[in-house]
C-alpha positions in Angstrom: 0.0 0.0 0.0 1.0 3.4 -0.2 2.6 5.2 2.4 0.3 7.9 4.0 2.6 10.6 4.2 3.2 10.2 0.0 -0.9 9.7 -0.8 -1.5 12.9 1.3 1.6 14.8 -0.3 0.5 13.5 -3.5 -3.0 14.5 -3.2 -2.9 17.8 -1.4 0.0 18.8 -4.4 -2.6 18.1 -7.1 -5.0 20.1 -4.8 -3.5 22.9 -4.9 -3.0 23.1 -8.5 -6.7 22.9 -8.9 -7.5 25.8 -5.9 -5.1 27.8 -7.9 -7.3 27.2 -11.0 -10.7 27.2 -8.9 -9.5 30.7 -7.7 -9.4 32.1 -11.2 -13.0 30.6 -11.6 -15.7 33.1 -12.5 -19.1 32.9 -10.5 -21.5 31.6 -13.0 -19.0 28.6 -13.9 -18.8 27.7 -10.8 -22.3 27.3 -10.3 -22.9 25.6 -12.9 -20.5 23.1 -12.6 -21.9 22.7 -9.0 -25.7 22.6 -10.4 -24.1 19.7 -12.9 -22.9 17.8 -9.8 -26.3 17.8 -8.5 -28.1 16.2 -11.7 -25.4 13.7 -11.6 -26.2 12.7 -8.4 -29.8 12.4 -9.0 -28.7 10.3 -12.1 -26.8 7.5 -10.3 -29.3 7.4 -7.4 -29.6 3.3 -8.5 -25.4 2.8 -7.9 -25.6 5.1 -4.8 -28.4 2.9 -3.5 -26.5 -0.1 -4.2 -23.2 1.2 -2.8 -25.1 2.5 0.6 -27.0 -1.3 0.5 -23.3 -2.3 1.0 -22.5 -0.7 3.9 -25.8 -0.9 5.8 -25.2 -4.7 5.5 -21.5 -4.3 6.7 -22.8 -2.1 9.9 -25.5 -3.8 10.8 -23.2 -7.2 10.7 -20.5 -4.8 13.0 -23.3 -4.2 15.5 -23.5 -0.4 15.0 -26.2 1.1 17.1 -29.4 2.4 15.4 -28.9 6.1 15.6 -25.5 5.6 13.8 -27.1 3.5 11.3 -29.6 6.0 10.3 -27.0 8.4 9.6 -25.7 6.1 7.2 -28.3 4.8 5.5 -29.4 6.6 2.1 -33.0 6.4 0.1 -34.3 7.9 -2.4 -35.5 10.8 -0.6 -32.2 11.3 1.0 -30.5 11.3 -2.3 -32.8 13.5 -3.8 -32.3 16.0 -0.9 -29.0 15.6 -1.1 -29.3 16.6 -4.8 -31.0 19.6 -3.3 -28.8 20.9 -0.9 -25.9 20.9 -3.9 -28.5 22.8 -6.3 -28.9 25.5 -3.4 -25.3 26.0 -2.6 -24.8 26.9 -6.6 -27.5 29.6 -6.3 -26.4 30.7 -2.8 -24.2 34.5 -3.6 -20.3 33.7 -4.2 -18.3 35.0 -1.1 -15.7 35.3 -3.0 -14.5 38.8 -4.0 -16.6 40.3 -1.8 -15.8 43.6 -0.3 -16.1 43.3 3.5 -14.6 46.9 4.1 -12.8 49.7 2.6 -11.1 53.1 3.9 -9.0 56.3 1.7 -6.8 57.1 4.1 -5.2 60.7 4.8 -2.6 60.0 2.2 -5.1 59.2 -0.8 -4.3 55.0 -0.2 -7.3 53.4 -0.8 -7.4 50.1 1.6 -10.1 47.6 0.4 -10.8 44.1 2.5 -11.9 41.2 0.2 -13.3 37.6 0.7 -10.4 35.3 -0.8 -10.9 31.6 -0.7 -8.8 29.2 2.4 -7.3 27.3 -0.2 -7.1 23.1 0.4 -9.0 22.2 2.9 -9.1 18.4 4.1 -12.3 17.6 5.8 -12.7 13.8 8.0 -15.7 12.5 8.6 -17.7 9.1 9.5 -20.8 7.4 9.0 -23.2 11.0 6.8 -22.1 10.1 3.5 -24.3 13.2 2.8 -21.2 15.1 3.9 -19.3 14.2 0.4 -21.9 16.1 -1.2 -22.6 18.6 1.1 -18.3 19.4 1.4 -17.7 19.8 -2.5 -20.4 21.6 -3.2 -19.5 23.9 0.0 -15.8 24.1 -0.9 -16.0 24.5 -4.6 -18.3 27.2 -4.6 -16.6 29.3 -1.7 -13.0 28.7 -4.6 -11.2 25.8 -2.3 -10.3 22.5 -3.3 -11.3 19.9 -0.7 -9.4 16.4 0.4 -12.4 14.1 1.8 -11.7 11.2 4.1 -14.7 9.1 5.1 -15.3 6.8 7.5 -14.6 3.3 6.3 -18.5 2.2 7.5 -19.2 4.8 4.3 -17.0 3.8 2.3 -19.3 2.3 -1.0 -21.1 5.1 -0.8 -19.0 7.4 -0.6 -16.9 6.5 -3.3 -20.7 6.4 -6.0 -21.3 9.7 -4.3 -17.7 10.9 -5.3 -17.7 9.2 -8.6 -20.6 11.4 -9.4 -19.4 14.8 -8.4 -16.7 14.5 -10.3 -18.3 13.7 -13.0 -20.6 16.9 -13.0 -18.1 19.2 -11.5 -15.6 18.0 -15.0 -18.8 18.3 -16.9 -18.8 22.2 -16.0 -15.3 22.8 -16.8 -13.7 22.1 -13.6 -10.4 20.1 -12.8 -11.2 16.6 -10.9 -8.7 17.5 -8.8 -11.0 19.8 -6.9 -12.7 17.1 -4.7 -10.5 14.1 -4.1 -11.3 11.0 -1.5 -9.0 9.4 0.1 -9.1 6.2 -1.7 -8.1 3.8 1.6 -9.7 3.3 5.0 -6.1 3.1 6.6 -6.1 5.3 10.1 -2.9 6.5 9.3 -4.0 8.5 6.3 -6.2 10.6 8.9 -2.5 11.6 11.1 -0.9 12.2 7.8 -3.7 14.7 6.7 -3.3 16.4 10.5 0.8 17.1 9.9 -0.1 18.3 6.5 1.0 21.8 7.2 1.7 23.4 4.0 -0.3 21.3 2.4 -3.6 22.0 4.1 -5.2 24.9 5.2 -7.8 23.8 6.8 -8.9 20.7 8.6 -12.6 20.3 9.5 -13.3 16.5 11.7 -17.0 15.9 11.4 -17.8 12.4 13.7 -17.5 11.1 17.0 -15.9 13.0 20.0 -13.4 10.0 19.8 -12.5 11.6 16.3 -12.7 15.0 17.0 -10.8 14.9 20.0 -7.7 13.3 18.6 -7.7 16.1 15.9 -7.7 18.6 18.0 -4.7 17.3 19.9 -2.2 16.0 17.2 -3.5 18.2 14.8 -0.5 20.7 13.2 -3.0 22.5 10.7 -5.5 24.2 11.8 -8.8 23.1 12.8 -12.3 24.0 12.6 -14.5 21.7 15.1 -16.9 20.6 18.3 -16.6 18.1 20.4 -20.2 17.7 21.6 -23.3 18.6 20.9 -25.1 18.5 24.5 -28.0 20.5 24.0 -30.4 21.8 26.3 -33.9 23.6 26.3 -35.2 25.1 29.3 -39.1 25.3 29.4 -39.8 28.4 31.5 -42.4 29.4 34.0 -44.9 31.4 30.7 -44.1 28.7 28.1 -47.1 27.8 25.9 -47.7 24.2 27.3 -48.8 23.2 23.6 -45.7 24.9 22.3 -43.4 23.3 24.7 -44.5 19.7 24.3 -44.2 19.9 20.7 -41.0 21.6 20.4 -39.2 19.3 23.1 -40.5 15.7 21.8 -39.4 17.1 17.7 -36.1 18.6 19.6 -35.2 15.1 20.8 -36.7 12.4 18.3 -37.5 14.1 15.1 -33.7 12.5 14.6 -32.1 11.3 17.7 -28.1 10.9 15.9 -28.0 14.4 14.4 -25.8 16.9 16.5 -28.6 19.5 17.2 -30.6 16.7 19.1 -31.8 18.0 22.1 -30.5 15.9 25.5 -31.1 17.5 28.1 -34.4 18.8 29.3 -34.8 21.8 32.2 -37.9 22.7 33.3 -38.9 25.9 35.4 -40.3 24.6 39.1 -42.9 26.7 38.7 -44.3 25.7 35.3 -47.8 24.4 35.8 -47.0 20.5 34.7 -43.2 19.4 34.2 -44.2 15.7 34.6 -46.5 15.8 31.1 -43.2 17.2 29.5 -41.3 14.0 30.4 -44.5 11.5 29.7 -44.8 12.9 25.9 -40.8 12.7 25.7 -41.0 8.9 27.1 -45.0 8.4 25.0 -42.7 9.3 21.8 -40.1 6.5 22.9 -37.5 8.1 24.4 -35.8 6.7 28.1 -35.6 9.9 30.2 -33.3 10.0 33.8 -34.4 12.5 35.5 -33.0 14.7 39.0 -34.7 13.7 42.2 -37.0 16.0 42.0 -38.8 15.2 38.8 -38.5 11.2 39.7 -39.9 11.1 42.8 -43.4 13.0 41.1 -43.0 11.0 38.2 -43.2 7.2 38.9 -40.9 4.6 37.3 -38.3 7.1 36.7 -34.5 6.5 36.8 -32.6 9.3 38.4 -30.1 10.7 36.6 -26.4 10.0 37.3 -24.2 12.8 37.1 -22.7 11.8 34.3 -25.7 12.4 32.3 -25.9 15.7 32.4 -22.4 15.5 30.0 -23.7 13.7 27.8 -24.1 13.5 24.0 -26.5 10.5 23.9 -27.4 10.5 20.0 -30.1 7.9 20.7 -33.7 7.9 22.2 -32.5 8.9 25.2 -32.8 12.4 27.8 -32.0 13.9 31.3 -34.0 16.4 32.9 -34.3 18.6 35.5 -36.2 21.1 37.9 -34.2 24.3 38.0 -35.5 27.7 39.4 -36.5 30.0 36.9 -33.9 31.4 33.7 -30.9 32.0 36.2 -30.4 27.9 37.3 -30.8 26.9 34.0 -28.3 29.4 32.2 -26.0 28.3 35.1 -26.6 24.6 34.1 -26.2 25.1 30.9 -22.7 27.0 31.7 -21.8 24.2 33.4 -22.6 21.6 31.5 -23.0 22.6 27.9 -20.9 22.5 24.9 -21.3 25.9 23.1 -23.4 24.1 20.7 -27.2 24.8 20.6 -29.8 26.1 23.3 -33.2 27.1 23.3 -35.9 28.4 25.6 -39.4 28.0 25.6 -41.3 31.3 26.9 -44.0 33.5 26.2 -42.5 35.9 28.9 -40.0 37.8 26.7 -38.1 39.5 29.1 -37.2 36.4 30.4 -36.1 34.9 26.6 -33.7 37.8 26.1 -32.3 37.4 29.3 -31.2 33.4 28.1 -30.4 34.6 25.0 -27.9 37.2 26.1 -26.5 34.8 28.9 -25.9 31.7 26.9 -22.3 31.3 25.5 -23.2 29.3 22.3 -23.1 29.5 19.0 -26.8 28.9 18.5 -29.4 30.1 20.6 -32.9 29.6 19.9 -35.8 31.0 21.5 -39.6 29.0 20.8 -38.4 26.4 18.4 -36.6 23.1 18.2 -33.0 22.7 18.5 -33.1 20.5 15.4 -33.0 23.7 13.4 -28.8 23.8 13.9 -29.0 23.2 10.6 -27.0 25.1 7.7 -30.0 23.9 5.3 -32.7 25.3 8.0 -30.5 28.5 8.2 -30.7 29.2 4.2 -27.3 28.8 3.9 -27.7 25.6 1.7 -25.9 23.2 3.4 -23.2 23.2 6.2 -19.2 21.8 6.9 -20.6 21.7 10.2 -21.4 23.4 13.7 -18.3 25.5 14.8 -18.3 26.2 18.9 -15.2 27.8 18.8 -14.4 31.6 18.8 -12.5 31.9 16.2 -13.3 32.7 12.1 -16.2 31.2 12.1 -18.6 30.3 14.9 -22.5 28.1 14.0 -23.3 26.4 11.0 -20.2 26.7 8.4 -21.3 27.5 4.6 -19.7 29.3 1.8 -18.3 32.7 3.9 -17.0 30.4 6.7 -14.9 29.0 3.6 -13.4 31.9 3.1 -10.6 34.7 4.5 -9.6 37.7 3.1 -6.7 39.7 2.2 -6.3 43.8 2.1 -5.9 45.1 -0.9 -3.9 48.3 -1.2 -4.3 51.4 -4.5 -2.3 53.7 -3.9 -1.1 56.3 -6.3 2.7 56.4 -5.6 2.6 57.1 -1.9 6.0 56.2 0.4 5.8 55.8 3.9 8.2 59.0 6.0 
């Protein structure tokens, strides 16, 4: 087999050949190319489907739990959404050029700041195969060539999904070079992509915290990541009691795997009926472990250990807790949360701009479902992920999250005394 270091050289070489063509790309080519990656996706929906067949057989066989299987698994309503999400990033405005300020200064020097794109950037991910698409289309239309590593339980799929792009993205006029997957499950490949420096601008880890952890320790590029998505929505004293059953049972089990999953519940003491809120959660399927307070007035239900309240369950599964009013929850959630997503339900809205102003994370939502942390749901097309850091970009990551800038300087023969 090759050795890891010379793929990744190899590959992240011929990736920065195409950036530097990509970069020269105008707008409407661009798009296009990216709108023909999209009807060739919808055309080899049959090999995808076979491909995905594939691994579904191969994870179920490796005992992978449920939630992690329906993040793997593909139909023909996920492919055709898919599909979608590529078509929407072509007709999403191109970042790139953009002017994000400009200043004359005293001397007549006219000092412009544009949108440039990062460059190569290497993204690794497991089980979405969604995330091949959703990456190119992201990275070619915000002018960067992307390096893809998927998770070997994706690996068929992946590999039809890639075949297609390609295929489009050549069709328009681009170099194949743009999008490249790494053609071999080997580990090492994923510690030879994190000492690429020089070779890759930008490394985005999209999986388990197992995954994400280990990039953001060895990693010698830079990194754009989270490590958990524990989410939390506090149902407050005035919440609409309609309002907050529905949002809380969609908030954990429209999709229990995705990382904007509600899992942990807080409820006001003084709202009028915190036990219905954990009977529709556990009427919809989902095991909730409540504090003592909540399990001794609900009966049958587990306490909570205190490791539950840091967790990212991704399955049909909850905590929840009595707090007293906005001010113990916030604190919870400062305690316990991951800078991820947050919501309050409450009709009071002194009380919802208090939580919103309080809660350190990148997206807070006030009456509605934490399973909007979505770049889709935001009209941004799709997403490279949920950023939770402070730094360049912060929330769901599209097309200006793929970019920098530079300053741009026009002077007219000014020297500096």
């Amino acid at each position: 087999m090759t050795d890891p270091a010379a793929l990744i050289a190899d590959m992240t070489v011929r990736a920065r050949h195409a950036a530097q063509q990509l970069a020269a790309t105008p707008t409407r080519v661009k798009a296009q190319a990216v709108s023909n990656a999209a009807e060739a996706i919808r055309a080899a929906t049959g090999a995808i489907l076979a491909a995905n067949e594939r691994d579904v057989a191969q994870a179920q066989e490796a005992g992978l739990s449920g939630a992690m299987i329906d993040r793997l698994q593909l139909n023909p309503a996920r492919i055709d959404a898919m599909a979608s999400g590529v078509e929407a990033v072509a007709a999403l405005a191109d970042p790139v050029g953009a002017t994000m300020d400009e200043r004359t200064r005293p001397n007549g020097l006219v000092l412009t700041r544009v949108r440039v794109p990062i460059g190569v950037i290497g993204i690794v991910y497991e089980s979405r195969p969604n995330v091949t698409a959703d990456a190119a289309a992201l990275c070619v239309m915000a002018g960067n060539a992307v390096i893809l590593r998927g998770g070997s339980e994706a690996s068929e799929s992946n590999r039809a999904i890639h075949a297609a792009l390609v295929a489009g993205l050549a069709a328009g006029g681009l170099p194949a070079d743009v999008v490249q997957l790494v053609p071999t499950a080997d580990r090492a490949v994923v510690g030879a992509m994190l000492k690429a420096e020089g070779g890759i601008d930008l490394l985005v880890p999209r999986g388990g915290k197992g995954l994400v952890a280990r990039v953001q320790a060895e990693a010698r590029v830079p990194v754009l990541a989270h490590l958990d998505g524990i989410n939390h929505i506090y149902v407050d004293r005035s919440a609409d009691p309609e309002m907050a059953r529905e949002i809380v049972v969609n908030a954990k089990m429209r999709r229990t795997g995705v990382c904007g999953a509600m899992e942990t519940l807080l409820i006001d003491r003084a709202y009028p009926d915190a036990p219905a809120l954990v009977t529709a959660l556990r009427d919809a399927g989902c095991e909730v472990r409540g504090d003592p307070g909540l399990s001794a007035a609900i009966p049958g239900l587990p306490v909570a250990s205190d490791e539950d309240w840091d967790t990212e369950y991704l399955d049909a599964i909850a905590s929840a807790a009595l707090v007293d009013g906005v001010e113990e929850a916030i604190a919870h959630i400062a305690r316990h949360g991951s800078h991820h997503t947050d919501a309050i339900v409450a009709a009071d809205s002194a009380v919802a701009e208090r939580f919103i102003s309080s809660v350190d994370s990148a997206i807070v939502l006030w009456n509605a479902s934490t399973q909007f942390a979505d770049g889709g749901e935001f009209g941004l097309g799709a997403e490279i992920g949920i950023a939770t850091g402070r730094l360049h970009a912060r929330g769901p990551v599209a097309l200006e999250g793929l970019t920098t800038y530079k300053w741009v300087g026009r002077g007219t023969g000014q020297v500096r005394a």
